[in-house]
C-alpha positions as CSV (number, residue, x, y, z in Angstrom):
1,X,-17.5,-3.1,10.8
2,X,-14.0,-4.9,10.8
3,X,-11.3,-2.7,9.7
4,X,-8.2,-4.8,8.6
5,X,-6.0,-2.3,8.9
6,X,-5.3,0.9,11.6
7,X,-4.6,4.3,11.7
8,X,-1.0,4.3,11.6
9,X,-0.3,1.2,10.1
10,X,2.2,0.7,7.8
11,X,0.7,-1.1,4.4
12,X,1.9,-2.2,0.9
13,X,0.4,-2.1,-2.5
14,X,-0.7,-5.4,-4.1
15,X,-0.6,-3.8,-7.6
16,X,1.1,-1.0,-9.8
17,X,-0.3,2.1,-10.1
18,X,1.2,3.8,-13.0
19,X,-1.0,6.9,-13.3
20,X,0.3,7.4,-9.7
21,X,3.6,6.3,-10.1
22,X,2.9,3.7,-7.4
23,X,4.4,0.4,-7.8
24,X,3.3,-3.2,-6.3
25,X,5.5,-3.3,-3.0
26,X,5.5,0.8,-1.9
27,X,4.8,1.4,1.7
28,X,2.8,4.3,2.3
29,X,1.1,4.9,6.2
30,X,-3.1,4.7,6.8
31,X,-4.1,7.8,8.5
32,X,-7.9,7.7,8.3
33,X,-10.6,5.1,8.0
34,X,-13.8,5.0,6.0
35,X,-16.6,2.5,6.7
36,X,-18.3,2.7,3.1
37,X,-19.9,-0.5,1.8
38,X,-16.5,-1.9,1.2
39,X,-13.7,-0.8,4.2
40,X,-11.3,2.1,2.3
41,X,-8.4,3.8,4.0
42,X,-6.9,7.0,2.9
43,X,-2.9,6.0,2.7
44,X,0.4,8.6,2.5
45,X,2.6,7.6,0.3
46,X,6.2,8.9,0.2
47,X,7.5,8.1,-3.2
48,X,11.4,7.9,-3.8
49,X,10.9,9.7,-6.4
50,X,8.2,12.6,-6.4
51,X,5.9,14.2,-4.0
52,X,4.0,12.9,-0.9
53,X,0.9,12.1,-1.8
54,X,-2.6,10.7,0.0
55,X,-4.8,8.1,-2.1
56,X,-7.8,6.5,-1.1
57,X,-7.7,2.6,-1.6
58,X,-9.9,-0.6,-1.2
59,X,-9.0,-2.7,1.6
60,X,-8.5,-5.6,-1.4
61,X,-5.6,-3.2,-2.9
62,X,-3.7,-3.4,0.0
63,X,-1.6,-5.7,2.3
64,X,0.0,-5.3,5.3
65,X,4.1,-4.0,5.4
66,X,5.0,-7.2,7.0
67,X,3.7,-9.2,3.9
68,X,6.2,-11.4,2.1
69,X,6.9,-9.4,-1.0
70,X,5.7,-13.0,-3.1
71,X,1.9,-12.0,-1.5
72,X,2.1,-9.2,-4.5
73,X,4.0,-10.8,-7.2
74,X,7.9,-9.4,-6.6
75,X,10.5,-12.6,-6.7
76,X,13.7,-12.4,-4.1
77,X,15.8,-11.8,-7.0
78,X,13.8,-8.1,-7.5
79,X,14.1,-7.5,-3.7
80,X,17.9,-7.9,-3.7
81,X,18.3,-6.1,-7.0
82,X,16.3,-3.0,-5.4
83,X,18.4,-3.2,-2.2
């Protein structure tokens, strides 16, 4: 099985996840790898706001770190106003 990501790989999320209090854009780190039907990653996630926390995500939910932030839907203008 292809795994797009690695262990140790830094990764973004494509989408929100509010009951998480993940947004599209946070980087969290893959630390293992699961070969179910569909590739899934267990990802750490350092919020700036809130405790460290691993989730379990589809290789679909995911991009890579050095993604352009328009891959998940944030303009320039909400880059520089997070900055």
């Amino acid at each position: 099985m292809q795994f797009k990501f690695h262990e140790g790989e830094s990764v973004r999320l494509k989408a929100d996840h509010p009951v998480l209090g993940l947004k599209a854009g946070d980087t969290g780190r893959v630390w293992a790898l699961y070969a179910a039907e569909s590739p899934s990653y267990e990802v750490t996630f350092h919020p700036a706001e809130g405790d460290t926390f691993d989730v379990t995500l589809s290789e679909e939910e995911l991009l890579s770190a050095n993604s352009s932030p328009a891959s998940f839907g944030i303009s320039a203008k909400q880059v520089k106003e997070a900055a």
